[in-house]
C-alpha positions in Angstrom: 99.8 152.6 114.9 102.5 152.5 117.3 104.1 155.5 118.9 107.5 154.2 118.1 109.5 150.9 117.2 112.4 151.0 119.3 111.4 149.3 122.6 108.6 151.0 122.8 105.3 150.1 123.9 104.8 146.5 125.4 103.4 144.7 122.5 99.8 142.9 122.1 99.4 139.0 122.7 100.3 136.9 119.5 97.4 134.4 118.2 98.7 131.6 121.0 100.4 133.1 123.5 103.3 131.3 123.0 106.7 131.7 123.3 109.4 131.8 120.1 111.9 129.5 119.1 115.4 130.8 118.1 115.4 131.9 113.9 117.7 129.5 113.2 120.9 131.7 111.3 121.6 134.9 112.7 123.3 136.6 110.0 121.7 135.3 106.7 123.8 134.2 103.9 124.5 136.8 100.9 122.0 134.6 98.5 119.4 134.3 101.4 119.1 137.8 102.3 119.3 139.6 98.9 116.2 137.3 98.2 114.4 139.3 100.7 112.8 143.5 100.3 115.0 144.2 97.7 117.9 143.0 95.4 120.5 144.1 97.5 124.3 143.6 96.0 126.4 140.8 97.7 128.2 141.2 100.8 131.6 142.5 100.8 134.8 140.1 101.5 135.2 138.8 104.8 139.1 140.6 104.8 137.8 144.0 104.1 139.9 146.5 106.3 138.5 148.9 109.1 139.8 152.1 108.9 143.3 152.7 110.8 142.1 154.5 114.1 139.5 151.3 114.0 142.2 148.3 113.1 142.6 147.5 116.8 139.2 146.4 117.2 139.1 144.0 115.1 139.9 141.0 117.6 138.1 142.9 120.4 134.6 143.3 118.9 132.3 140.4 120.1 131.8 138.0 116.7 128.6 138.6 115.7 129.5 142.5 115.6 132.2 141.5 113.3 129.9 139.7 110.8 127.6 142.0 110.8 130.1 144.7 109.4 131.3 141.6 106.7 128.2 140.5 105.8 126.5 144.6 105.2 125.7 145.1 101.5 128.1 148.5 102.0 131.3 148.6 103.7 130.5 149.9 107.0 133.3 151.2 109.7 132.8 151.8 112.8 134.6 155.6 114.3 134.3 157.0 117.2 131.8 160.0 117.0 132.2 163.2 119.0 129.8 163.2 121.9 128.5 159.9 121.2 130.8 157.2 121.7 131.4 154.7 118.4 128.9 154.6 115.4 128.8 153.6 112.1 130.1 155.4 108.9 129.9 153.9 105.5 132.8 154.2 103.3 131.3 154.2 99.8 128.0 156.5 98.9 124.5 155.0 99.4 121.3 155.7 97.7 117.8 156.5 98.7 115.4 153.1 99.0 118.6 150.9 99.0 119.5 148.1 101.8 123.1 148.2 103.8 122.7 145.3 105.7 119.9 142.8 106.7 120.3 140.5 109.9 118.3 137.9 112.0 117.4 137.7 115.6 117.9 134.8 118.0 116.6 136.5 121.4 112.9 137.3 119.7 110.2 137.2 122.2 106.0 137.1 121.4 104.5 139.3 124.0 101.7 137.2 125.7 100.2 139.7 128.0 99.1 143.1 127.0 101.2 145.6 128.5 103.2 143.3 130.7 105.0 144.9 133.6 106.0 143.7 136.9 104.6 146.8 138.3 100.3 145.3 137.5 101.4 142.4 139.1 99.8 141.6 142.2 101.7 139.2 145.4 100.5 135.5 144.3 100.4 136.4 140.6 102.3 134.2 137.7 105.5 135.9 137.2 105.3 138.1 134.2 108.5 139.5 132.3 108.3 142.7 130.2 109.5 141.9 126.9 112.8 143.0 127.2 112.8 140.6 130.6 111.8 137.8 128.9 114.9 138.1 126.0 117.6 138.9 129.0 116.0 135.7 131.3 116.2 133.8 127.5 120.1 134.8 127.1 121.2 133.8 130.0 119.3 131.1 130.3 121.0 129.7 127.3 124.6 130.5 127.4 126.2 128.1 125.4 123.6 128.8 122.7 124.0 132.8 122.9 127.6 133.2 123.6 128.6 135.8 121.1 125.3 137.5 122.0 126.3 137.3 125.9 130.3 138.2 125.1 128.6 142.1 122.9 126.3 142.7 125.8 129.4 142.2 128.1 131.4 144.6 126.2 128.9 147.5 125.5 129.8 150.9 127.0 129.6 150.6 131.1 125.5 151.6 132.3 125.9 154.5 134.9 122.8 154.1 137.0 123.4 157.6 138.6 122.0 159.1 135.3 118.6 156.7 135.4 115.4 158.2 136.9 114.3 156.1 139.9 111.3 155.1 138.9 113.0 153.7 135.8 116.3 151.6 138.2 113.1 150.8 140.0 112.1 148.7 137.4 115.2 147.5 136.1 115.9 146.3 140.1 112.4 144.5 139.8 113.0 143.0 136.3 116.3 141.7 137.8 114.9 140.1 140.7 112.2 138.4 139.0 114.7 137.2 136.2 117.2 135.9 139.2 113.9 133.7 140.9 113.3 132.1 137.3 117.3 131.3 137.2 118.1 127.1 138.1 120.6 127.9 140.9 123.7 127.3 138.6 122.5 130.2 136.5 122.6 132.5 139.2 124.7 135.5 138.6 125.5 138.4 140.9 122.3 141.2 141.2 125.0 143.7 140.1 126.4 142.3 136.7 122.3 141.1 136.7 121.6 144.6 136.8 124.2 146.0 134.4 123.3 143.6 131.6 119.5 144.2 132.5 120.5 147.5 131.8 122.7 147.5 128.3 119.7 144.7 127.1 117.0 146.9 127.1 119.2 150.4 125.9 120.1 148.3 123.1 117.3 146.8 122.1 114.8 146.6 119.3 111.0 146.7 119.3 110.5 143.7 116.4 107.5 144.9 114.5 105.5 143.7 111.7 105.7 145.3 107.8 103.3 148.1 109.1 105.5 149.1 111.8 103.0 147.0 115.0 105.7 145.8 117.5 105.0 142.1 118.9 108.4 141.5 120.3 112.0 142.4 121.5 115.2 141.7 119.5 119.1 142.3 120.5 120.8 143.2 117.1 124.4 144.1 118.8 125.3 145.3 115.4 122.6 147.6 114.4 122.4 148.5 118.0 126.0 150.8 117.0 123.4 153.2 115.0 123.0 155.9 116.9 120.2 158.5 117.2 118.7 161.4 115.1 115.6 163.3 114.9 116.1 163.6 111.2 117.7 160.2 111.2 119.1 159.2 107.4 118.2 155.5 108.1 115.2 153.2 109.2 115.5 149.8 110.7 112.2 147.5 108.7 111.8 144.6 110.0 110.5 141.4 107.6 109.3 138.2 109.3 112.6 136.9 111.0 114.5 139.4 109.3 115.2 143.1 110.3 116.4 145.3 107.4 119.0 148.5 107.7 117.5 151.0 104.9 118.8 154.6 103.8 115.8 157.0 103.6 117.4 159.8 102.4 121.1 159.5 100.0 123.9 159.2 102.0 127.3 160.1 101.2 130.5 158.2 101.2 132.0 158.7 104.9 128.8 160.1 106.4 127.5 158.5 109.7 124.3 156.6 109.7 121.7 157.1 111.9 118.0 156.1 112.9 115.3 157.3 115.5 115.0 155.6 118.6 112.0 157.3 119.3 108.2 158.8 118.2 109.1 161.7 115.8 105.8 163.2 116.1 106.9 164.1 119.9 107.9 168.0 120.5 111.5 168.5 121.7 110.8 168.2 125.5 108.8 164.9 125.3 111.8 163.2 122.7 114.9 164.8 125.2 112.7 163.3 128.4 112.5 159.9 126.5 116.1 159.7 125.2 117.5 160.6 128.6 115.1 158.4 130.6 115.6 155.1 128.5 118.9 155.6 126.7 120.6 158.2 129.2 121.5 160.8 126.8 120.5 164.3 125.6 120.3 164.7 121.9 122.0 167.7 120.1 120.9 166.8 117.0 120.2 169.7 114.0 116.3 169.3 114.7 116.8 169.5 118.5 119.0 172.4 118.3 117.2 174.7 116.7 113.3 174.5 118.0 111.9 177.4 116.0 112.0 174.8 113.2 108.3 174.7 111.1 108.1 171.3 112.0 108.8 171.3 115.5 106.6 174.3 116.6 103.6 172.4 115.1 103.9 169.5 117.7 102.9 171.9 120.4 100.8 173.8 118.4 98.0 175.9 119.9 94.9 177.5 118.5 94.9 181.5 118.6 92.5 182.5 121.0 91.2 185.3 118.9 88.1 184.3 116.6 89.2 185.2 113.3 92.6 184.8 113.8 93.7 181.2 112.1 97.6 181.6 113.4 99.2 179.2 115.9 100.7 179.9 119.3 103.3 177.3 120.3 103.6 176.5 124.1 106.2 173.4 124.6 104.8 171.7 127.3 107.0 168.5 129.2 104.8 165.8 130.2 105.8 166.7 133.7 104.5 171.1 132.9 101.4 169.2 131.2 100.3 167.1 134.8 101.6 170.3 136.7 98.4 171.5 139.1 100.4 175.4 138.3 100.4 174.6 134.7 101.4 178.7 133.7 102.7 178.6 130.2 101.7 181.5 128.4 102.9 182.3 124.7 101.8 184.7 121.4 99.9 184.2 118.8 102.8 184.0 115.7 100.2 185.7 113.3 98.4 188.5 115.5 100.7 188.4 118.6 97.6 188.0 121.3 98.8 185.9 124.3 97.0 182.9 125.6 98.0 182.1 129.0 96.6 178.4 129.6 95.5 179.4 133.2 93.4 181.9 132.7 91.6 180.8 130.0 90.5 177.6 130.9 93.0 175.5 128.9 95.2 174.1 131.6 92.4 171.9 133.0 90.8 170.7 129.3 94.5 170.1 128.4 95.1 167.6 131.3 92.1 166.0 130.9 92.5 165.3 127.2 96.1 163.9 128.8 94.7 161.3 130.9 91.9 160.4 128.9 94.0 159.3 126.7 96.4 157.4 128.1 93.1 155.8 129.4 91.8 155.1 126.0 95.4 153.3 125.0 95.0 151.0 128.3 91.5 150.1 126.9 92.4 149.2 123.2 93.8 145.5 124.5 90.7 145.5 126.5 87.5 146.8 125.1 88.2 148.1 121.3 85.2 149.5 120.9 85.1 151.8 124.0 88.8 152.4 123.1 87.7 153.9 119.9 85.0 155.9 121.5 87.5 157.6 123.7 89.7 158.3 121.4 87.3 159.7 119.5 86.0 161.9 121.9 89.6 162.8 123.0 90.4 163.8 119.1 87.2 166.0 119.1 88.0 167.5 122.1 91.7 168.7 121.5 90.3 170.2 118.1 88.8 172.8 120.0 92.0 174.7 121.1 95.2 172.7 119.4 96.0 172.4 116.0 95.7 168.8 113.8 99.6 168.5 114.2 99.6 169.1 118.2 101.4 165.6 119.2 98.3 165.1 121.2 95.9 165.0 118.7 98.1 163.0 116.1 98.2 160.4 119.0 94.7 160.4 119.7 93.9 160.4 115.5 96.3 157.5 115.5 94.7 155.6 118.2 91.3 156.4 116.9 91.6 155.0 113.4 93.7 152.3 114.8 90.4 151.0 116.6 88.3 152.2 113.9 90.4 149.7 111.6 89.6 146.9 114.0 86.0 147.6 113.9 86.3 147.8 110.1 83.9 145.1 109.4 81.5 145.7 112.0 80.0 149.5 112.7 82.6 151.2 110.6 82.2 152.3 107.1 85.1 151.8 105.0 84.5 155.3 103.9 85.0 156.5 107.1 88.0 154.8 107.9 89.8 156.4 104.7 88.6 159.9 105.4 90.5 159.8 108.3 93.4 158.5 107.7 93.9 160.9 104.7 93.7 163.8 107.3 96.9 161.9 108.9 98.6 161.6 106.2 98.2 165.6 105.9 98.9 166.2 109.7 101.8 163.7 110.4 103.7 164.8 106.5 103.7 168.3 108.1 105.8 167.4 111.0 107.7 164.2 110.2 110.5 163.6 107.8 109.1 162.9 104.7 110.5 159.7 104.1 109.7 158.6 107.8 108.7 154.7 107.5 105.6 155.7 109.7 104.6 158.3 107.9 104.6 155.6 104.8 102.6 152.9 106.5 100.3 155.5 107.1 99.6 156.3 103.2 99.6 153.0 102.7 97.1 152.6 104.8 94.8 155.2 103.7 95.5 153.8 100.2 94.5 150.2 101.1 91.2 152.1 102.3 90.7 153.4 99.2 91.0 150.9 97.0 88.6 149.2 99.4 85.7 151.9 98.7 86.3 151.7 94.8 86.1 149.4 91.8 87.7 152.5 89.9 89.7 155.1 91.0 89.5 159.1 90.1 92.6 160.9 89.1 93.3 161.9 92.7 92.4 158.8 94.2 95.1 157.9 91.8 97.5 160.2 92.7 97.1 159.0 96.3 97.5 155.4 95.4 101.1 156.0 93.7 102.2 158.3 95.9 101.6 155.8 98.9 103.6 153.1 97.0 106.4 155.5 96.2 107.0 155.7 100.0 106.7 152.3 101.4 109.3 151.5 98.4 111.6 153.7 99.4 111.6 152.5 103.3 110.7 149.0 102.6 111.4 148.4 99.2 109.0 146.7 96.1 109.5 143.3 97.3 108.1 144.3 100.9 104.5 142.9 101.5 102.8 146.3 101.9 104.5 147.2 98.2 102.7 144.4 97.0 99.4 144.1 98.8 99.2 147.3 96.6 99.8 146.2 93.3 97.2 143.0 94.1 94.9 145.5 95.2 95.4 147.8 91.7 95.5 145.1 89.8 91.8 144.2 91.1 91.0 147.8 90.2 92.6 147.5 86.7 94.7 150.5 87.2 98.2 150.9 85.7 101.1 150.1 87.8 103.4 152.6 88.5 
């Protein structure tokens, strides 16, 4: 399972390794899209009016910003939002499980090289483009074609490289000049405005995924890219073949902003601020950011009480810079019995960094060498359940990554049993730290439930109970006409179970 969909990671090779041609229609005709996820209500009248303090904009917003607010299912608006520039509000209430908008892509990319980056590329190589690369070299490239597309990443808010990490305006100043050497010479364009739109491409763009959430490509949705960020965001982006879906999770109210996560919500606070400022170079005050001593968020970095009967959790939020630290010092209490455990002294600081880099080891490999991928994940997961808790964000990476290779290896030295065992035990451990109508967290009941009704040719009451309540989810963030929905009323249907 991925880690996030937002740009984030490089995705695996498609079935040819080739590259896609443009989707045809960008913004999909009321009939066309209301045939797709869900039976969404027509678009709204091309004339509806922007609020007042927004009237101006209406001749400056780049085209295909302006269709995307006509064509939405709900009248959207965009405001200006204090401390976050402009966003979108809707003007009229909308309910849980229902679409706002759906729009197509025209700068999608299929990733031919695992993990892509011009960084593994050695002097003599073929010139490889990160995804992101590859739609930026692709929109300029094709002007004429992308105009609109070229005229909204033009007009987005001005990239201040001062803010960027340098190892990150390293890479963006490598992107740029490989881009520039793959330009005919009347492409050219200056390294700076190269640079900026380099820049504003890859802050507002979209990891395109499949239905359970796998990314395999790069997308620039200028209007969905107005969403802005929350850790307890009130909308999902879903993406559906050519098609990428805006969906509330939760009901949202008539003038309320909507909002998504650009990032891994099973990350502790310091991992999501360090990713958010990094990539999108901003720090997010958001209600689950501003108040850490939230359930949720102390299980992400949740330690095992180093007394031997004691069952309570000690939380110690690491960075990822504290956790590769050589004076890793962090030292917290027990929330329970109030013993301290000082990772130093008791041996945790080197397990934890090993665990750390084993990992990231073990995701390298699973493009590679699946099985040894899943060994080392394995070994990583049973290692960190010595001294974290199930929900630590470690371990619900390396679980992840584990059944992910485990699912591969389904038909060969896997049981099916297996498989479903474990990803019921994420379904537990991620529902205790992720919203509960996180799209991730669904695909990952659905999941265990497509394992289940893989095992059986009848199902007990709670086997049942697990089944429904897997469909429940993936129809409230993908909706009953989404192939996971039905893949799981084929799959009853074989059992002879009642439908929900």
């Amino acid at each position: 399972m991925p880690r996030n969909y937002r740009q984030r990671p490089e995705p695996p090779p498609d079935s040819n390794g080739s590259l896609e041609s443009d989707s045809g229609t960008l913004y999909p005709t009321p009939s066309v899209a209301s045939a797709s996820v869900d039976k969404f209500p027509e678009s709204k009248a091309a004339n509806t009016a922007l609020p007042k303090n927004d009237q101006s904009r209406r001749n400056t917003d780049p085209e295909c910003i302006t269709q995307f607010l006509q064509n939405a299912y709900v009248d959207l608006y965009l405001q200006s939002i204090p401390g976050k520039g402009r966003g979108l509000r809707t003007k009229a209430p909308i309910a849980a499980g229902s679409g706002a908008a759906t729009v197509g892509d025209s700068l999608l990319r299929y990733n031919n090289v695992p993990n892509a980056s011009v960084f593994d590329i050695a002097p003599g190589a073929p010139h490889i483009l990160p995804t992101w690369g590859r739609a930026l070299h692709r929109l300029i490239s094709n002007p004429a074609q992308h105009a609109s597309m070229m005229h909204a990443a033009q007009t987005m808010p001005e990239f201040d490289a001062s803010k960027v990490p340098l190892d990150e305006v390293q890479q963006y100043g490598q992107v740029v000049a490989l881009t520039q050497s793959l330009l005919p010479n009347h492409q050219q364009l200056p390294p700076r405005q190269l640079f900026t739109m380099a820049a504003k491409l890859r802050i507002n763009s979209f990891g395109w995924a499949d239905a359970e959430q796998v990314p395999f490509g790069c997308s620039f949705l200028p209007g969905l890219a107005l969403l802005n960020h929350d850790c307890n965001p009130n909308c999902a982006v879903v993406f559906e073949q050519r098609k990428a879906h805006l969906r509330a999770l939760q009901p949202v109210e008539a003038g309320a902003e909507l909002t998504i996560s650009y990032i891994d919500l099973t990350l502790p606070q310091p991992w999501r601020q360090q990713e958010l400022h990094s990539i999108y170079q901003f720090r997010c005050a958001c209600s689950v950011c501003s108040n850490p001593q939230l359930a949720t968020e102390l299980q992400k970095h949740a330690f095992r009480c180093a007394q031997k009967d004691c069952t309570g959790t000690v939380p110690i939020a690491l960075s990822e810079a504290n956790l590769l630290s050589s004076e890793m010092t962090a030292r917290e209490v027990c929330l329970d019995c109030g013993t301290q455990l000082n990772l130093a002294s008791q041996g945790l600081q080197h397990q934890l960094r090993k665990a750390y880099t084993d990992l990231r080891a073990a995701h390298d490999l699973q493009f590679k060498d699946v099985e040894q991928a899943r060994i080392k994940a394995q070994h990583v997961s049973e290692q960190l359940r010595r001294f974290v808790w199930p929900t630590h964000h470690l371990q619900v990476d390396a679980t992840q990554l584990w059944q992910t290779t485990m699912l591969l290896l389904l038909n060969g030295s896997t049981p099916p049993i297996q498989a479903a065992q474990l990803a019921l035990q994420l379904c537990h451990h991620m529902g205790q730290v992720l919203p509960p109508s996180s799209p991730i967290l669904a695909v990952q009941h659905y999941t265990a439930a497509k394992l289940i009704l893989a095992t059986r040719t009848t199902l007990t009451a709670d086997e049942r109970l697990k089944v429904t309540k897997a469909m429940r989810f993936v129809q409230l963030t993908q909706g009953i006409n989404s192939p996971l929905y039905t893949s799981l009323e084929d799959d009853l249907r074989a059992c002879a179970m009642e439908l929900p």
